[in-house]
Every structure is written in structure tokens, then in C-alpha cells.
ZAMARGU-4260 file (C-alpha; in steps of 0.2 Angstrom, whole numbers, plus 5000, padded with zeros to 4 digits):
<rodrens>
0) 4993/4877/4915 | 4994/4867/4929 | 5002/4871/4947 | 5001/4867/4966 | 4983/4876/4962
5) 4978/4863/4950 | 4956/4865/4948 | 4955/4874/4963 | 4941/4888/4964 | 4948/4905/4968
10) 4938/4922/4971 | 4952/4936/4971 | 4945/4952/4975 | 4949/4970/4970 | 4958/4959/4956
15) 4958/4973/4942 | 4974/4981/4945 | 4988/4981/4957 | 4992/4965/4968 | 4975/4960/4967
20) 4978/4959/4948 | 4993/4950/4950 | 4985/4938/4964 | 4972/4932/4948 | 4985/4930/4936
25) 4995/4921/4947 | 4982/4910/4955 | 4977/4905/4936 | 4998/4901/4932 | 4995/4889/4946
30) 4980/4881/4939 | 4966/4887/4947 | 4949/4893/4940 | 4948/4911/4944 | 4931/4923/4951
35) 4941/4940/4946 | 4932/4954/4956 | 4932/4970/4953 | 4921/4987/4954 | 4935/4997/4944
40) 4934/5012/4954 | 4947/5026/4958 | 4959/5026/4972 | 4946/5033/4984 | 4935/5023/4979
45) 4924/5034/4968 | 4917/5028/4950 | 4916/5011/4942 | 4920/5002/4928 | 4918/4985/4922
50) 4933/4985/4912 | 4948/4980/4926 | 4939/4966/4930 | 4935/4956/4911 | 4953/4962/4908
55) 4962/4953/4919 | 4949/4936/4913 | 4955/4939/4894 | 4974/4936/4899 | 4969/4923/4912
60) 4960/4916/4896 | 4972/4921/4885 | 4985/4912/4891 | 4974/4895/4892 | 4966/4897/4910
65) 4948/4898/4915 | 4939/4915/4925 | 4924/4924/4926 | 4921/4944/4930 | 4910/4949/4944
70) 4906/4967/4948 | 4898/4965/4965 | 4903/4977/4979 | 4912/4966/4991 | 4906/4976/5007
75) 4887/4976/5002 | 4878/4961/5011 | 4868/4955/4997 | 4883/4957/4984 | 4896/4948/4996
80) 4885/4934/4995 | 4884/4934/4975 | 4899/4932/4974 | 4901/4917/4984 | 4886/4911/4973
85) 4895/4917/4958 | 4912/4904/4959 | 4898/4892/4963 | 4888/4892/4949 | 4903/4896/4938
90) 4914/4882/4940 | 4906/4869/4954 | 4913/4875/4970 | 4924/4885/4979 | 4940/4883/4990
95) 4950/4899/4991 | 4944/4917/4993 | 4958/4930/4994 | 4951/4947/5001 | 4960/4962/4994
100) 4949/4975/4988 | 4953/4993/4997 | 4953/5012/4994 | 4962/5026/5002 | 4957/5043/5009
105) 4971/5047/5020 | 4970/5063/5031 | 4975/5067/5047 | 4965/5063/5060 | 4962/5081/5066
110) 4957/5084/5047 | 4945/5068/5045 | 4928/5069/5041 | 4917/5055/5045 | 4914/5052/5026
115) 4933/5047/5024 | 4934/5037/5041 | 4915/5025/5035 | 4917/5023/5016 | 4938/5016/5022
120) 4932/5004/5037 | 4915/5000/5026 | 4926/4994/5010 | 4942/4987/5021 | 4933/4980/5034
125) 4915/4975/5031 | 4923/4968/5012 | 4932/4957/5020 | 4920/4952/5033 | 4904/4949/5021
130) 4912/4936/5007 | 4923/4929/5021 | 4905/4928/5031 | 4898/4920/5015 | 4913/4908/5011
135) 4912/4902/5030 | 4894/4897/5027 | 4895/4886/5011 | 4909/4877/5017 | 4904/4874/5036
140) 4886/4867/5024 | 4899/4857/5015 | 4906/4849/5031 | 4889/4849/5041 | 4885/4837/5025
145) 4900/4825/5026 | 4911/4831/5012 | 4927/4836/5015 | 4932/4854/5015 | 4950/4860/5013
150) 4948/4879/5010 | 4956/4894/5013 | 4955/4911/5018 | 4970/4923/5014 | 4967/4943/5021
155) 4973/4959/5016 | 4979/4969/5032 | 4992/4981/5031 | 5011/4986/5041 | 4999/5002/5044
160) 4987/4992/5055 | 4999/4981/5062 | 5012/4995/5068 | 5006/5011/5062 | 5008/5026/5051
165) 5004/5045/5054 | 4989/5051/5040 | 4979/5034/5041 | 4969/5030/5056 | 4955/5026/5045
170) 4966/5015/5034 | 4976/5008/5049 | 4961/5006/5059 | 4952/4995/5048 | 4969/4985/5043
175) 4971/4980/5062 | 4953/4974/5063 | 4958/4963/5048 | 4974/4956/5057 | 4961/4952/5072
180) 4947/4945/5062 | 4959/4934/5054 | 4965/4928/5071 | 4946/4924/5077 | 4940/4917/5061
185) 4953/4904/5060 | 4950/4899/5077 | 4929/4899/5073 | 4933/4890/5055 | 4946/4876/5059
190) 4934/4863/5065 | 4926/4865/5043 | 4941/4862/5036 | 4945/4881/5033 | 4963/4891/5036
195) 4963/4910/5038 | 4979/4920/5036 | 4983/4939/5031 | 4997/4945/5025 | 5002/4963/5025
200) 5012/4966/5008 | 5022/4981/5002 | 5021/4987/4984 | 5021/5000/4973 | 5003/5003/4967
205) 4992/5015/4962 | 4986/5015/4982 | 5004/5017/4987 | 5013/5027/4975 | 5014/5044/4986
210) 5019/5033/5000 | 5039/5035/4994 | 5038/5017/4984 | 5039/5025/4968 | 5056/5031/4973
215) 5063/5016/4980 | 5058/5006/4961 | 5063/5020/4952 | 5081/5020/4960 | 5085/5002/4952
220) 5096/4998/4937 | 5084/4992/4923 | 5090/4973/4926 | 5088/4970/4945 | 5076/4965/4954
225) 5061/4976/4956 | 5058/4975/4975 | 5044/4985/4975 | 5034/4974/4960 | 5016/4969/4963
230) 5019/4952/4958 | 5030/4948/4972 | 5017/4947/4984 | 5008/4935/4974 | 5017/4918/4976
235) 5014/4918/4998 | 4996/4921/4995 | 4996/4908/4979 | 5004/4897/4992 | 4992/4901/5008
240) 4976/4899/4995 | 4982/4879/4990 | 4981/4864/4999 | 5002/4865/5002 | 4999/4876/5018
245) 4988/4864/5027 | 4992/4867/5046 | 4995/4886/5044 | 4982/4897/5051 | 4978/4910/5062
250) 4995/4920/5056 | 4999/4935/5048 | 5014/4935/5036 | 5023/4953/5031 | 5030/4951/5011
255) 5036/4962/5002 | 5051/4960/4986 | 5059/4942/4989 | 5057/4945/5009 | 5044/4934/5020
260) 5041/4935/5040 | 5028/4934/5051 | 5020/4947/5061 | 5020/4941/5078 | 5006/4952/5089
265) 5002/4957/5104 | 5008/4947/5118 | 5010/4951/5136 | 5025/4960/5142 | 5035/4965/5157
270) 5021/4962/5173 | 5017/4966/5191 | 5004/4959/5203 | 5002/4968/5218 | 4987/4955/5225
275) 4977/4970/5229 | 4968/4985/5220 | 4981/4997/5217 | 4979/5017/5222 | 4982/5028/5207
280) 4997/5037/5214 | 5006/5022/5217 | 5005/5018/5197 | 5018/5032/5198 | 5031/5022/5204
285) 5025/5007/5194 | 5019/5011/5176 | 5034/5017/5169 | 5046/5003/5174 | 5035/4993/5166
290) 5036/5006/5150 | 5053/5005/5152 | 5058/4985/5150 | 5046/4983/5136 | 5051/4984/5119
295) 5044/4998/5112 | 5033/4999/5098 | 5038/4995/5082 | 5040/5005/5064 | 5029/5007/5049
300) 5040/4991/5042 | 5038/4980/5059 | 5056/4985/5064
</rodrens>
């Protein structure tokens, strides 16, 4: 197999089912040597299994590519940095890691306990921090030594951090820290040779199939397209993870069917500048003009 991936090194996390899965197998197409990570646990995030994960190796490995299994738990510290070690040791080097790994435990806020919210922002958030935290390491070692470094990063946030959706502050929460760390890192990584992006993908999974997405594939003839498929998520981040995207960083991209745009954030709106310290009761006059000439906030899908 041989692709715009050819021999690169790819960790894919949360790579036993879903888009993750899809990520591996699509990565491998392309040519690259694949780390498929996986704890195979349930939705919420409960259980384990190492099945997923060797899987999804035996059709990358099936089908005449090369990957290995890891297990480790993305968002523990030691385990984020075995699995750096592990593409490493495996096959020589490494120069993409795609963070995907998530779980759900949506409630509504006034129902939320403080389990839900820390076991979501610790497996979102943190397991995209660690192995991006370890990646950044090895490669700015790489290019402190001379070699040179063309890496990339490619983030998993979500049209629920970026614009929002009732049921999922936890969910959302640590989604737009993604979106922001993306941002940061690629500004912090561009001097080693490293791109960071995110995309925030739509798809019918086993994370989103209450979410109304079973409905719109099932509605399809059995010969169109199949809007809602996993595997179209795959090709931008296949894209993002080889050395064709050189020059794109510091962006998130929304994808979902055949459909690509990028999220533009926050950026400052309609202004005033009074020159002085304002009194509060003056704000009354002021703050919602303002309100009203902006755009207002946009839908679950960016619209």
C-alpha cells in the first residue's frame, strides 16, 4: 500500500471502533505504520478490553500494512508517554499523532455530578494533552539535535465545544479546551517542525447514536451516500497527519459526510471606547447596542 502517507509513523488513538477505527485503517491505506490505541471500554467509559485494539491491527495487517496495539490509558501521565515510546520502539520514529479517544456521560448541568464532569474533562482533555505533551517533547529533542522534524498533530474537538449543545457542559467544556490548546500548541510547536489542527467531525457512532444521527443515515436509499459514515471523516485528518498540509496549523476544520469548512473563532466584534472608566448604569445604554450589531451565537452545526 502506498499513499501521501508513505512510512510515516502514526499513533491513532481511541482507534478500536468508530472514527477512530476508521482513522487507523485509513492512515494504513495511505501507507503509514500505524500505533492503534485503544482501551476498549464502553461508551462511558467503564470496562476494558484488548480486543478493539489488535482488531483493527489484523485488518491493517491483513490487508499488507504494518501496526501494533497499545493498551495504555491515554490520559494517565506515565501511560501517555508509553505510548509515545511505543511507535518508537515499534517502527523507528514517529511523525503523526491523531488524538481521538473520548467517552460520554451527558447530563444536564443541574443533574451532573462531579464524577460525570472529571472522568469527561480527564479522558477529553488531559488525553489529549499527555501524548500531545509527550509527542512535543521527542520532536522538539529531534530538532534541538539537528534533524529535521515534519510532524503533525491532528485534535479531536467537537461542534459541541465550538458552538454548543444543551446536556453536555462536561462534553462541550472539555471539547473547547481542545479547540484552544490546538490553537496554543501550534503556536508553541511551529519553531520544531510540528503542525497542530483539530477537526470537529460528525458521524454516527456508538458515541453519537442517540444524538438524532441514526435517523438521518437510516433515511437514505441503500445506494447513496451515507452522510453520516465514519469513514468520511477519515481522509482530512489522513490529510492533516501527511507532509501535504505543510503550512496549515493552528486551525480547526468542521467535516462531516463529503462537507469541509473551517471553524473560524472567537474574534472581536462590534466596540466602544469611552477613554474612561465607565459607571455601571451607563452600560445600560451601551451593552446592548453592542448585543445587538453582533452576530449572534451560532448553532450546534456552526450555522
Amino acid at each position: 500500500m502506498t499513499g501521501i502517507c508513505d512510512d510515516r509513523v502514526v499513533i491513532v488513538t481511541g482507534a478500536g471502533r468508530g472514527i477512530g477505527r476508521a482513522h487507523a485503517l485509513a492512515f494504513a491505506h495511505q501507507g503509514a505504520k500505524v500505533v492503534v490505541n485503544d482501551l476498549g471500554s464502553e461508551v462511558d467509559g467503564s470496562g476494558g478490553s484488548t480486543g478493539p485494539a489488535g482488531e483493527v491491527v489484523e485488518e491493517i495487517r491483513a490487508m499488507g500494512g504494518e501496526a501494533v496495539a497499545n493498551g495504555d490509558d491515554v490520559s494517565d501521565w506515565d501511560g501517555a508517554k508509553r505510548l509515545v515510546t511505543t511507535a518508537v520502539e515499534a517502527f523507528g520514529r514517529l511523525d503523526t499523532l491523531v488524538n481521538n479517544a473520548g467517552i460520554l456521560r451527558d447530563r444536564m448541568l443541574v443533574n451532573m455530578a462531579e464524577g460525570e464532569w472529571d472522568a469527561v474533562v480527564q479522558v477529553h482533555l488531559k488525553g489529549t494533552f499527555a501524548p500531545t505533551r509527550w509527542a512535543a517533547a521527542h520532536w522538539r529533542e529531534l530538532a534541538k539535535e539537528g534533524q529535521q522534524v515534519d510532524a503533525s498533530i491532528v485534535n479531536t474537538s467537537s461542534g459541541s465545544g465550538l458552538y454548543g449543545n444543551p446536556g453536555q457542559t462536561n462534553y462541550g467544556a472539555a471539547k473547547a479546551g481542545i479547540a484552544s490548546l490546538t490553537i496554543i500548541a501550534s503556536r508553541e510547536l511551529e519553531r520544531y517542525g510540528v503542525r497542530v489542527n483539530a477537526i470537529a467531525p460528525a458521524a454516527l457512532t456508538r458515541m453519537t447514536e442517540n444524538l438524532g444521527l441514526a435517523q438521518i443515515s437510516g433515511d437514505r436509499k441503500a445506494e447513496e451516500f451515507d452522510a453520516m459514515a465514519p469513514e468520511n471523516v477519515a481522509p482530512l485528518v489522513v490529510w492533516l497527519g501527511s507532509n501535504e498540509s505543510t503550512g496549515i496549523t493552528g486551525r480547526v476544520f468542521n467535516v462531516a459526510g463529503g462537507r469541509i469548512s473551517v471553524a473560524e473563532g472567537w474574534s472581536r466584534g462590534p466596540e466602544v471606547d469611552k477613554g474612561d472608566r465607565w459607571d455601571p448604569a451607563e452600560l445600560t445604554a451601551v451593552v446592548p447596542a453592542l448585543v445587538a450589531k453582533a452576530r449572534p451565537p451560532a448553532g450546534m452545526f456552526g450555522e
